[in-house]
N, C-alpha and C positions, 0 to 999 in steps of 0.2 A: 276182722277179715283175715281169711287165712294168708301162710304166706304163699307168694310167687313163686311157683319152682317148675320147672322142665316134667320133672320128675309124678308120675303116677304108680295110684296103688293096682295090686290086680283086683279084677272084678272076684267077685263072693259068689256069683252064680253058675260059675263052671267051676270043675273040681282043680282040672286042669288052668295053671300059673300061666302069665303072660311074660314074656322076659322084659327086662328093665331098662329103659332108654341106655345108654353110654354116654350118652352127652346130657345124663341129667345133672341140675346146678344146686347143690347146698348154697342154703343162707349166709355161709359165710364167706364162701366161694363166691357169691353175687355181691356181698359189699364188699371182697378185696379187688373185685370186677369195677364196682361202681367205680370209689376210691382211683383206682389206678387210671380209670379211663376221665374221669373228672377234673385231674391232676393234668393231662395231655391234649383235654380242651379247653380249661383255660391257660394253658400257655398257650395255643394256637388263637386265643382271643376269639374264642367259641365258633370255633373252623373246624371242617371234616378232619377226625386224621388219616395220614397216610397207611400203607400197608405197612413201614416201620415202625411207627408210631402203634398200629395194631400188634405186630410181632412184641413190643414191648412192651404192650401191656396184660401179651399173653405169658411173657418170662413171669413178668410179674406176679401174677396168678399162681403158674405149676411152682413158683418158688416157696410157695406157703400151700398149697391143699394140690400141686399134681404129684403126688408122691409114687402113684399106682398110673397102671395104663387107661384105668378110666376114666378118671379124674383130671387126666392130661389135657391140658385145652389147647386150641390154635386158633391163630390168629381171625378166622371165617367161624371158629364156634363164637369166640369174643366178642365180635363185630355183630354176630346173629343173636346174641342174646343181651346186649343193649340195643337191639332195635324192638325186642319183645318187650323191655325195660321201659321203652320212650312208650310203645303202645298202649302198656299196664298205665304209666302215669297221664297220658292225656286220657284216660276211662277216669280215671280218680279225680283229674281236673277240674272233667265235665262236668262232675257230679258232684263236688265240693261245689263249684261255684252255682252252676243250678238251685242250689240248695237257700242261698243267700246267707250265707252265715252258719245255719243251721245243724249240717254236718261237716264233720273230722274225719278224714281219711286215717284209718289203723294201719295201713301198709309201712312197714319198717321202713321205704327207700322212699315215700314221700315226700318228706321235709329236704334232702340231699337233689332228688330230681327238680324240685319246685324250686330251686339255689340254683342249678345247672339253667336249666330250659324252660326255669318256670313264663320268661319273657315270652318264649315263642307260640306259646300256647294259652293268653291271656283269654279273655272272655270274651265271647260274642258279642259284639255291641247290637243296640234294637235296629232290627230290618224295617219297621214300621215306619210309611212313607208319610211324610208330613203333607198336609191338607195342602190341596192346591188354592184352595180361594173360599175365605169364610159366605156360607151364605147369608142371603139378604133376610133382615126380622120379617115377619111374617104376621100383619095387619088385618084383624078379621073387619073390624068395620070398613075400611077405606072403601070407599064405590071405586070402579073404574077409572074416573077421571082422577080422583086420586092417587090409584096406583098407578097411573100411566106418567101421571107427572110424576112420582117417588122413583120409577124404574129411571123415567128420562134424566133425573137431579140423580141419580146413584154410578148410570151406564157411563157418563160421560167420564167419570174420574179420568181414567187413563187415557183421554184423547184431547184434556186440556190444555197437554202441554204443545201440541200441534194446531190447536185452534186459536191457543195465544201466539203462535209469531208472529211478528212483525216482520214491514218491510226491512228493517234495520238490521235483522239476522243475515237477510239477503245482498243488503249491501254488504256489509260487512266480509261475504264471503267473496262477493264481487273484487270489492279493495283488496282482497287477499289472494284472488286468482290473476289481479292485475300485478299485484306486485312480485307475483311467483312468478308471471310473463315477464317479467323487467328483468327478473334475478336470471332469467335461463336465457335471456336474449345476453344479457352481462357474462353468463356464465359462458355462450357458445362465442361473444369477441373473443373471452378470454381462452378459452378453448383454442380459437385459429392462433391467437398468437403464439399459445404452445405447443399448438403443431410445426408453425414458420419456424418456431426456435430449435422444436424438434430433429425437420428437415435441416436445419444450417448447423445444427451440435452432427446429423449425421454425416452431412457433406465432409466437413472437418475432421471427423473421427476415419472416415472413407481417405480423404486426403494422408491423414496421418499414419492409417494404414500402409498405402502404398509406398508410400517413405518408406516405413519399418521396411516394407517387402525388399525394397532396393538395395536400402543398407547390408541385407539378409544376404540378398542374392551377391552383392559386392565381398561382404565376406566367406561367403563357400567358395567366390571364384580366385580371393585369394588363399584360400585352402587349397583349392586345386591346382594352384602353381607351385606351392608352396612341396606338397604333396608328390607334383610332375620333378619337380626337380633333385627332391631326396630320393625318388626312387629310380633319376637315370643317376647320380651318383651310388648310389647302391649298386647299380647294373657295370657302372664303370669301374667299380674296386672289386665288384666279381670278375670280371673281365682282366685287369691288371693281376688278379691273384691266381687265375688259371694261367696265365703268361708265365707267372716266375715260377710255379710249379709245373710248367712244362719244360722249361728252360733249366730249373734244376734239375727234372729225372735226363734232361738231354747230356748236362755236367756229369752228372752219374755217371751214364751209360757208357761216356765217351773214356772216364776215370776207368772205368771198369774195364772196355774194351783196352785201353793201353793199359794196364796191370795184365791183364792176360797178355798182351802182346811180350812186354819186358820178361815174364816167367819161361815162355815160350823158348827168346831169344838165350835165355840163360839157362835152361838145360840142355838149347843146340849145343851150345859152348861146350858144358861140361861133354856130354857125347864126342864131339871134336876131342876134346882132350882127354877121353879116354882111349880113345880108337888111337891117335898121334902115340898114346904110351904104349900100348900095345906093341904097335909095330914096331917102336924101337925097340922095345923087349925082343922082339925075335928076330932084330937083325943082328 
């Protein structure tokens, strides 16, 4: 069989050439394709790969045949030509196995596909639905009475086992409806009892609640005095420390006013004592 490829020749019956795909795949380029992409699903333990997984198996590829711009593949050429890959090989499958033995697939990548994916694409098993019910032999001589009693001794099979019960099946299912009645009247005492214990575990847990509440409430209220009290001492050292800073700048001011008053008084003086020399100078 030939091989697999993208790639077409042009037709002979126009003179006129047909241009050549770009994304056509040499055979060698398609097993460094298979190889690469074969290697990164069974590490995914034969899982889709992802788009990184496809980008690296497109390096793969241009690192050995993308030399040129046509030749160059991406990760969506990659992906598109192992899915023509899986459809080549389930055609070769079908028809190997069809075969029964018979025929051998010549396609270079069959033995490597049938390794990958051969699982997923095993053989059809027979559709052919099994008989529902063998018919009855077929008695040319028997008269009538005969066959009526051969039908009667044949039809019954399946209804013997309902024309044999006994009362004793009945009983027995009796004893058994009686004793379920017993178990679920046992079951609904025990039932109330574990509703009353229910009710008196929640009574309790209600009681114990309300404690927690109280102790709660007992300690936030003595937070809040706690609280009342650091914050009028707080208000009362603000208070005392606005005092002695008013009562200092009042020291100040009073400093300050008697310095000016002394400077005052002591260059009346000098004045006095210079006017005093004066006039004796000119008496």
């Amino acid at each position: 069989m030939a091989d697999l490829t993208d790639s077409f020749s042009p037709p002979t019956t126009h003179s006129r050439t047909l241009p050549v795909r770009e994304d056509c795949w040499s055979e060698e380029a398609t097993s460094t394709l298979v190889d690469a992409w074969g290697r990164r699903y069974l590490d995914l333990n034969r899982g889709n790969l992802r788009q990184k997984d496809w980008q690296d198996v497109a390096d793969t590829v241009n690192a050995l045949h993308g030399h040129t711009k046509k030749t160059h593949r991406t990760d969506v050429q990659c992906k598109n030509r192992i899915d023509t890959i899986k459809k080549k090989y389930k055609i070769e499958k079908a028809r190997v196995s069809s075969s029964n033995g018979m025929l051998t697939s010549s396609w270079p990548f069959f033995e490597r596909l049938d390794a990958l994916i051969g699982s997923n694409f095993s053989a059809k098993k027979s559709t052919q639905p099994p008989p529902v019910a063998l018919p009855l032999p077929y008695c040319k001589n028997l008269t009538p009475t005969a066959a009526v009693s051969a039908t009667a001794v044949a039809l019954p099979q399946k209804r013997s086992a309902a024309a044999t019960m006994d009362d004793g099946y009945f009983r027995r299912n009796y004893s058994a409806v009686a004793a379920a009645a017993a178990a679920a009247e046992g079951e609904g005492e025990g039932e109330e009892d574990e509703e009353v214990e229910e009710r008196v575990s929640e009574v309790e847990e209600g009681e114990r609640g309300r404690e927690g509440m109280m102790k709660l409430a007992k300690v936030i209220e003595r937070f809040g005095d706690v609280y009342q009290r650091v914050e009028a001492e707080k208000l009362r050292q603000m208070v005392d420390l606005e005092k002695q800073r008013m009562q200092f700048a009042k020291d100040l001011e009073v400093q300050r006013m008697q310095m000016f008053m002394d400077t005052q008084v002591q260059m009346e003086r000098i004045k006095r004592g210079k006017r005093s020399a004066s006039n004796g100078t000119y008496s």
